[in-house]
C-alpha positions as CSV (number, residue, x, y, z in Angstrom):
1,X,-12.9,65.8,-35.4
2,X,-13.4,62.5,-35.9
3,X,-10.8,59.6,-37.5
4,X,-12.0,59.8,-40.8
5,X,-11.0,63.5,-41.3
6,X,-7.7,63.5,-39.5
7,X,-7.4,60.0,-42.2
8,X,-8.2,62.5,-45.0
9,X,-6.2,65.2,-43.9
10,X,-3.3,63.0,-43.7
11,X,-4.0,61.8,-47.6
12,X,-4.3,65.1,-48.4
13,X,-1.1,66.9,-46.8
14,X,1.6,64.2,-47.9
15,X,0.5,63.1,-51.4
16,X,-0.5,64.6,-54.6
17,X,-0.1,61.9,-57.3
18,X,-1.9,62.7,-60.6
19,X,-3.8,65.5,-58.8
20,X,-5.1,69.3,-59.5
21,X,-4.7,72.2,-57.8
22,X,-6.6,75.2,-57.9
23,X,-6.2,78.8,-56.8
24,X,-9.2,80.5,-57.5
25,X,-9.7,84.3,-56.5
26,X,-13.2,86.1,-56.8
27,X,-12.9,89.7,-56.7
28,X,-15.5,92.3,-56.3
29,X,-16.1,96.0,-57.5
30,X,-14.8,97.0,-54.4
31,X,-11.6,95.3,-54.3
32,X,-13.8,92.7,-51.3
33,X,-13.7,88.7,-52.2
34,X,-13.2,85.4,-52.1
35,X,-10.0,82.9,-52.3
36,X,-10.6,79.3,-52.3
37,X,-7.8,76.7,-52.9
38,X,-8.9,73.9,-54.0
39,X,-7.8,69.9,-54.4
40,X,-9.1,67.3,-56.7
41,X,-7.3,64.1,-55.9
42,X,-10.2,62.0,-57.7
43,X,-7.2,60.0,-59.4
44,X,-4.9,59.8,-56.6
45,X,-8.4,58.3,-55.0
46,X,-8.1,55.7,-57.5
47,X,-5.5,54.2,-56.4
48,X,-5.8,54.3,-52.8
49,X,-9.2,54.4,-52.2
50,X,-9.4,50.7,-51.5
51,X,-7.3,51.0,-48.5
52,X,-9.1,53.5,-46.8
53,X,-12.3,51.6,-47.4
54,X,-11.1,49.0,-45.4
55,X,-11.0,51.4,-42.8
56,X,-14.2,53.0,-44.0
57,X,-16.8,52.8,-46.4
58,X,-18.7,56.3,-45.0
59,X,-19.1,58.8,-47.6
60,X,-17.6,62.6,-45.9
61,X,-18.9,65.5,-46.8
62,X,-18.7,68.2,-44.4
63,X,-17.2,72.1,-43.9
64,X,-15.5,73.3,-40.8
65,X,-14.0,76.3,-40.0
66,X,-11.0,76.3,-38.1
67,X,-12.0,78.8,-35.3
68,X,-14.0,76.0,-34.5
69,X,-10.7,73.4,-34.9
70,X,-8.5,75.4,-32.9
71,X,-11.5,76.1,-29.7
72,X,-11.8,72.0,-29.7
73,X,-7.9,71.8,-30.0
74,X,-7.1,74.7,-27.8
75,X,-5.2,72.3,-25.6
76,X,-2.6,70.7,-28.0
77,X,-1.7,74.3,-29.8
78,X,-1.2,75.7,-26.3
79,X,1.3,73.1,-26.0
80,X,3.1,74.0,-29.5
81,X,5.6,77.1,-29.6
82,X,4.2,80.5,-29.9
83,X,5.8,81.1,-33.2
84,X,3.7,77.8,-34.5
85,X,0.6,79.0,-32.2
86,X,0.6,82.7,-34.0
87,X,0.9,80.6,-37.3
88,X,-1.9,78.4,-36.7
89,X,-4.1,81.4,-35.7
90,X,-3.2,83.3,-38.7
91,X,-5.6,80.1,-40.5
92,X,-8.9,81.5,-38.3
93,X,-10.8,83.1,-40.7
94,X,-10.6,79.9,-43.3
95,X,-12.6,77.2,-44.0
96,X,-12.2,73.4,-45.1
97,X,-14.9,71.7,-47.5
98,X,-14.1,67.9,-47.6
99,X,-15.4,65.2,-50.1
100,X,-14.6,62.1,-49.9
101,X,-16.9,59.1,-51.5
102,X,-14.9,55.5,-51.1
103,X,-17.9,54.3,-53.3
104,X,-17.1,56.6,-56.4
105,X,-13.6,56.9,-55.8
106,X,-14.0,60.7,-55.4
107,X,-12.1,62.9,-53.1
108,X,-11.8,66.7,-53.5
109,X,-10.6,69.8,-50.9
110,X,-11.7,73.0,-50.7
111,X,-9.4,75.6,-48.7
112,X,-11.2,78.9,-48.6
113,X,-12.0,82.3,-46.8
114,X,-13.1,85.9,-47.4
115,X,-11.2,88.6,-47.5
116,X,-12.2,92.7,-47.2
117,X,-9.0,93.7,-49.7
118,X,-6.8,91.6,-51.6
119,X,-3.7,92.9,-50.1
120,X,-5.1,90.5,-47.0
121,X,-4.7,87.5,-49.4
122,X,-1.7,84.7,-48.2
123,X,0.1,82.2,-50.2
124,X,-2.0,79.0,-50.1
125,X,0.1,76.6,-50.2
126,X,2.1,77.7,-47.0
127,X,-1.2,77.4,-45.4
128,X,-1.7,74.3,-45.8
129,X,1.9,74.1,-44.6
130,X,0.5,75.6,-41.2
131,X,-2.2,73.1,-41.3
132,X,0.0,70.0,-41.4
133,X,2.0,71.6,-38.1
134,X,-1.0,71.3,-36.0
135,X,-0.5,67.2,-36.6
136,X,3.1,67.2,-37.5
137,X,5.5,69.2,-35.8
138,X,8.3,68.2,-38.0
139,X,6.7,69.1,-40.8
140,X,8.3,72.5,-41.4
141,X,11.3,70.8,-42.1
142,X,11.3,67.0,-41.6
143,X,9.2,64.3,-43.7
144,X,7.0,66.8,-45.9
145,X,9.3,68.5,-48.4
146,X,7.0,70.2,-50.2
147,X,6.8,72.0,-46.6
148,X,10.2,73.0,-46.3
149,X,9.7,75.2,-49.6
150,X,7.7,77.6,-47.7
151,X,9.7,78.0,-44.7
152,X,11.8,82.0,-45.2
153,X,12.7,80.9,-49.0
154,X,9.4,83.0,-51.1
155,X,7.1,84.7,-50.4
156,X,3.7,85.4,-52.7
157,X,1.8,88.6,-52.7
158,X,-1.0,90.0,-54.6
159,X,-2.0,93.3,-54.8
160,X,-5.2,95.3,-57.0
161,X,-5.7,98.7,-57.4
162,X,-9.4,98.7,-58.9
163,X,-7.7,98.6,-62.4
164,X,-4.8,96.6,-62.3
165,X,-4.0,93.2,-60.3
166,X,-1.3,91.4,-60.1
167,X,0.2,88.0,-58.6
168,X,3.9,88.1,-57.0
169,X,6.0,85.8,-56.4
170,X,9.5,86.5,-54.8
171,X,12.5,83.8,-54.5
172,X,14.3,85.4,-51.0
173,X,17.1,82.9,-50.6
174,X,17.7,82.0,-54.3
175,X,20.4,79.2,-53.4
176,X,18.4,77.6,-50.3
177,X,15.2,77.7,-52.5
178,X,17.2,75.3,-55.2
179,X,19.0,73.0,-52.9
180,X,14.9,72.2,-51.3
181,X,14.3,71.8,-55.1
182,X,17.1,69.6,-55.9
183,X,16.1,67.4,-52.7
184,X,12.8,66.9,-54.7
185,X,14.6,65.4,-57.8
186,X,13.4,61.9,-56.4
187,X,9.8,62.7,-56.9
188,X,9.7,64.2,-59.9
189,X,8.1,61.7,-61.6
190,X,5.5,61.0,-59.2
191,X,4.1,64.6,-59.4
192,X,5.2,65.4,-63.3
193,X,1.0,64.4,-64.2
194,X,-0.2,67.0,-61.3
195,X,-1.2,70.4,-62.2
196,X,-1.6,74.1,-61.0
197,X,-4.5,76.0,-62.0
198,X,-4.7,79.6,-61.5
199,X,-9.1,80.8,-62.4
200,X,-9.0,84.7,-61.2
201,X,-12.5,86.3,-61.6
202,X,-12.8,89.9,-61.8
203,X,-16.2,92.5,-61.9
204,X,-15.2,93.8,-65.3
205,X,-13.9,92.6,-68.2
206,X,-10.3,92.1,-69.0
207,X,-7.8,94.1,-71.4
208,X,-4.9,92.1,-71.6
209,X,-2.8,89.8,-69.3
210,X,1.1,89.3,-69.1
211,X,0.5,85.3,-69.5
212,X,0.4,84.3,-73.2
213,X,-1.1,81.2,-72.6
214,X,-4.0,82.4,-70.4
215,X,-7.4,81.5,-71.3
216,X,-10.2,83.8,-71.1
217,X,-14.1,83.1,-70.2
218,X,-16.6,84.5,-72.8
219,X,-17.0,87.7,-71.1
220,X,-13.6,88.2,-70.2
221,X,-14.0,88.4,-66.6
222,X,-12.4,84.9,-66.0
223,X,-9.0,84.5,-66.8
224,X,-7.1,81.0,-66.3
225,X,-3.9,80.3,-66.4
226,X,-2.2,76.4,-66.0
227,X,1.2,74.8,-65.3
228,X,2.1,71.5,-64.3
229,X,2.6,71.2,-60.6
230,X,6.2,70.0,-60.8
231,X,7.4,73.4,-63.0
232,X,5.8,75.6,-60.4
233,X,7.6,74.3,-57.2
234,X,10.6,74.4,-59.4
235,X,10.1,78.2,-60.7
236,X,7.2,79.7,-59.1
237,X,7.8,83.2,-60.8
238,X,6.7,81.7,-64.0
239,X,3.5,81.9,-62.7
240,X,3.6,86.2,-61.7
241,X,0.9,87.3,-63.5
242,X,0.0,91.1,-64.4
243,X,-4.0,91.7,-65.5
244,X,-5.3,94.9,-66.6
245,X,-8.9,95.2,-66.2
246,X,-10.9,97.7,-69.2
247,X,-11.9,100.6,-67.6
């Protein structure tokens, strides 16, 4: 890879000022799909994007998978524990879209891959948590907080049936989870404008949904359900979600 990306990759894995994420599922009839997390930091790009166009003014937009990453890294993960190597490999079958335009002041990230059954599906955000170990090895539980949130303190599952679906979210150590949040108290403010999106599309309509705030598209196969970034790190079982598709 060149500079550039691992320049944007650093951006993107240790800040999220004023930014959007977005965990978007696509579901087929037969329970096959799509999962794409994705990251708009168009505003965050704002306010730095004059630095890194002193280091360049090339516009990026490119995909890569990161088989392809690992083969050209093979080298350095060999060198990494084999409890971080398994982890990293676990990341194979997904895919990075990045866009970054210094001219417009645009940036967005798109973290996706495929899967045969939703039961396959893993928790997003501690992938990019994987991601960042391949550059960081103290990330787990050194500089990036966010990362140590992830480490053996939740864990999020999702599981559909044909009918119903439903998004898991399970606090394992309850008091480690909220001293990691307390730690965060700092940057609270920083974050408090970012947001988490949840846009789950499904082959039939829907019947009803355990959210009360969730938003539905016209057909009622798109349901979307927001909370602010900061609420979600702090209780991320507000965001379980239940949806019962008509029959």
């Amino acid at each position: 890879m060149n500079k550039i990306v691992w320049i944007l990759l650093g951006i993107l894995l240790t800040t999220a000022t004023s930014c959007e994420f977005s965990e978007n599922i696509y579901i087929n009839e037969n329970g096959s799909g799509k999962m794409e997390f994705t990251f708009d930091a168009s505003e965050m790009m704002k306010m730095t994007g004059d630095e890194l166009a002193k280091q360049t003014e090339e516009k990026v937009d490119s995909t890569f998978t990161f088989k392809e990453f690992f083969e050209e890294k093979k080298d350095s993960i060999s060198q990494l524990p084999k409890e971080e190597q398994e982890a990293l490999r676990s990341l194979e079958n997904f895919s990075l879209h990045m866009l970054m335009d210094p001219a417009s002041k645009t940036m967005a990230f798109d973290l996706f891959t495929d899967f045969k059954d939703v039961d396959e599906l893993q928790d997003m955000l501690s992938a990019m948590t994987k991601i960042q170990s391949l550059g960081d090895k103290e990330a787990a539980g050194g500089s990036n907080k966010f990362a140590s949130l992830g480490q053996e303190t939740s864990e999020l599952k999702y599981s559909f049936n044909g009918r119903k679906f439903t998004r898991k979210t399970k606090i394992i150590d309850k008091d480690l989870y909220q001293r990691m949040v307390d730690s965060l108290s700092e940057m609270a403010m920083i974050y408090e404008s970012s947001t988490y999106k949840l846009n789950y599309h499904f082959p039939r309509p829907i019947k009803s949904v355990s959210n009360e705030t969730a938003l539905f598209s016209e057909d009622r196969k798109t349901v979307t359900v927001e909370f602010g970034f900061m609420e979600y790190i702090k209780n991320p079982e507000a965001l379980n979600l239940e949806v019962i598709l008509e029959r």
